[in-house]
C-alpha positions as CSV (number, residue, x, y, z in Angstrom):
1,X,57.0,-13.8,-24.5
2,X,59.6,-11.8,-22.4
3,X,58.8,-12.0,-18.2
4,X,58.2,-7.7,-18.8
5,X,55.5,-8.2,-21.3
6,X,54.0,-10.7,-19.3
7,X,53.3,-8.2,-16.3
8,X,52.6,-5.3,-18.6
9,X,49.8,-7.7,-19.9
10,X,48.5,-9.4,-17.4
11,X,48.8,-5.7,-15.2
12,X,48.9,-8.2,-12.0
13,X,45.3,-9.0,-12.0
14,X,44.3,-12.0,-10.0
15,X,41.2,-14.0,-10.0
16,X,39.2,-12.7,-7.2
17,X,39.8,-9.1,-9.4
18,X,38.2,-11.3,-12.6
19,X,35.5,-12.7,-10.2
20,X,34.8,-9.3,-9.0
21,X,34.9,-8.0,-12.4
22,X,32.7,-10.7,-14.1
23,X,29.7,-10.2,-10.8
24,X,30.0,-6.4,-12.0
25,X,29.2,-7.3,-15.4
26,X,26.1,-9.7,-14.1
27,X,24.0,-6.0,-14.1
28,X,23.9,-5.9,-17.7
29,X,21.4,-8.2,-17.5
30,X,18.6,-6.9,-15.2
31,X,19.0,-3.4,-17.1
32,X,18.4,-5.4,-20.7
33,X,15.9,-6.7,-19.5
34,X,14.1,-3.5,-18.2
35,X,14.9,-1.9,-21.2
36,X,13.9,-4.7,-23.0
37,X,10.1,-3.5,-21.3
38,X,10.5,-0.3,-22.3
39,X,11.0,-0.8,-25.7
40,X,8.3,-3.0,-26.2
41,X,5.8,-0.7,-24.2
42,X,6.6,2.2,-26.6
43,X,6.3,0.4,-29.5
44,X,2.7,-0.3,-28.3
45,X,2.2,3.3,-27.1
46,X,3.5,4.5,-30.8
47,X,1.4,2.0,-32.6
48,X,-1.9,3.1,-30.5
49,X,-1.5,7.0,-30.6
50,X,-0.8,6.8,-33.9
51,X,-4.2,5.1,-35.0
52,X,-6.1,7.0,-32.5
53,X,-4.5,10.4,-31.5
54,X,-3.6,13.3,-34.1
55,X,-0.4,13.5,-31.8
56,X,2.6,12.7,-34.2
57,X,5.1,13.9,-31.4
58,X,3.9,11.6,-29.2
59,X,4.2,8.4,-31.8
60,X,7.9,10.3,-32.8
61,X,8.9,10.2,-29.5
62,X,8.1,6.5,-28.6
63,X,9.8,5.7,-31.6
64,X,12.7,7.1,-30.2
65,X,12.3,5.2,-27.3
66,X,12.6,2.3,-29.4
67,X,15.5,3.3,-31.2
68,X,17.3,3.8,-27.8
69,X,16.3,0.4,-26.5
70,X,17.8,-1.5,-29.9
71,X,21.1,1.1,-29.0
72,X,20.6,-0.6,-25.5
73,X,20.0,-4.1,-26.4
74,X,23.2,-4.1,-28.7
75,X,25.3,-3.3,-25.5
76,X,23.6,-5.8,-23.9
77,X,25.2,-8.5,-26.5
78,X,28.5,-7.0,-26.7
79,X,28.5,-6.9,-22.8
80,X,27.3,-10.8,-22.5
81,X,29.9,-11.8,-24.8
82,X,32.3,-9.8,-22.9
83,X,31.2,-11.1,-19.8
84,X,31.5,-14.9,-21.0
85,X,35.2,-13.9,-22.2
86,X,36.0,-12.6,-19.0
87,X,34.5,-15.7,-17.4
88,X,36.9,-18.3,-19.8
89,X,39.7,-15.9,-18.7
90,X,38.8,-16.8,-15.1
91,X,39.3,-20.3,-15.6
92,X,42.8,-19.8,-17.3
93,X,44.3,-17.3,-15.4
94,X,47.3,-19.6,-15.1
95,X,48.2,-19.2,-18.9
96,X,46.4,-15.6,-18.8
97,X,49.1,-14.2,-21.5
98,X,49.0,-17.6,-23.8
99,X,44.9,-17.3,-23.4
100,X,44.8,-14.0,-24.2
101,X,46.9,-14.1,-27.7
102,X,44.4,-16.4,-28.2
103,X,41.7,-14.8,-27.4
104,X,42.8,-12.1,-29.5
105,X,43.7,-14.3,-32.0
106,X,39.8,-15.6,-32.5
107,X,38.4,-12.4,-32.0
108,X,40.4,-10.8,-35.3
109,X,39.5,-14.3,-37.2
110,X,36.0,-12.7,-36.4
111,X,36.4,-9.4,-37.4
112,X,35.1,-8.2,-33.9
113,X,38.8,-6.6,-33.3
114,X,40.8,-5.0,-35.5
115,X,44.3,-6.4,-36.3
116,X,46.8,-4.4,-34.1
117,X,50.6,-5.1,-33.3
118,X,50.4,-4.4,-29.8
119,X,48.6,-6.6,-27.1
120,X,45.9,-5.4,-24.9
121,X,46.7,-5.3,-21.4
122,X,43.6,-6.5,-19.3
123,X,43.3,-3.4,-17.9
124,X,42.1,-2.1,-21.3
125,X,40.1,-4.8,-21.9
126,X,37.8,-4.1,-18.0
127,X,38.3,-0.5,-19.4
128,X,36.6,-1.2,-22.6
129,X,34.1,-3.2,-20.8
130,X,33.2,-0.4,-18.4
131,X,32.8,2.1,-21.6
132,X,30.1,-0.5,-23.0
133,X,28.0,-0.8,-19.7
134,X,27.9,2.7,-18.7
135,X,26.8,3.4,-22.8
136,X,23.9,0.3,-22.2
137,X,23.3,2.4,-18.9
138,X,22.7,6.1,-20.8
139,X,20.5,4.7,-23.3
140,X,18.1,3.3,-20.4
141,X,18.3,7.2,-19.1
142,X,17.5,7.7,-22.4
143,X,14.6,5.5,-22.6
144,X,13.1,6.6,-19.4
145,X,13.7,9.9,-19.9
146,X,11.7,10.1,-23.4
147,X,9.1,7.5,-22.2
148,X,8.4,10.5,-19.1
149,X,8.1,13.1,-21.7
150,X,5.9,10.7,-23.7
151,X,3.6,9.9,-20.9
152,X,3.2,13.6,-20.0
153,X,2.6,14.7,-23.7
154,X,0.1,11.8,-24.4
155,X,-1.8,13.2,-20.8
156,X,-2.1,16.6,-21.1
157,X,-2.1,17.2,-25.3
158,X,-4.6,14.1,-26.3
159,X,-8.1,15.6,-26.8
């Protein structure tokens, strides 16, 4: 590997940048596991109003809270698996373009990349990370958002 393709890769990131990175990525957590709540409180609300409430909007709606926490808790995965990759890359930033061939490498053995020719710079990779969190953060909007309406539907149209 050429000196030029070395900087366009490694896009002269340094370990405290990782560091910094990988303590932004420590959120995930506290969010999937609030979510995590969510989820299993609307199950509970959909499973009660539909035995005991003709309110079908209501038990639609907290299954769609459900739905978004699954959406949420599959981001939470990719993002932890993400975050441990990022944490590996902290410990080998001195062979940070070797280490990530490899890394890409593995991750196409695993069919969790697609085969391209061209290497991703790390500044992708954070970029691709951010995309995932701020999707795991909508989905909790989502969540909260439909749980409200839920709430307010089961209060004011339950007879």
């Amino acid at each position: 590997m050429c000196k030029t393709q070395h900087s366009e890769i490694t896009d002269n990131i340094n370990k405290t940048t990782l560091v910094t990175f990988c303590s932004l990525l420590t959120i995930s957590k506290p969010i999937d596991c609030f979510s995590q709540l969510l989820t299993v409180l609307a199950l509970g609300i959909a499973i009660i109003s539909s035995w005991w409430t003709d309110t079908v909007l209501l038990t639609i709606l907290c299954c769609a809270v459900f739905v978004s926490g699954l959406m949420a808790k599959y981001y939470a995965l990719r993002l932890n698996l993400d975050k441990n990759l990022f944490d590996y890359l902290v410990n080998h930033l001195d062979q940070l373009p070797k280490t990530l061939v490899e890394l890409d490498e593995a991750l196409i053995k695993l069919k969790l990349i697609k085969n391209t020719l061209t290497l991703r710079t790390l500044n992708e990779r954070q970029y691709g990370t951010v995309k995932l969190l701020k999707k795991q953060i909508i989905a909790l909007a989502i969540q909260l958002l439909l749980l409200i309406i839920s709430v307010f539907i089961g209060i004011f149209y339950i007879k």
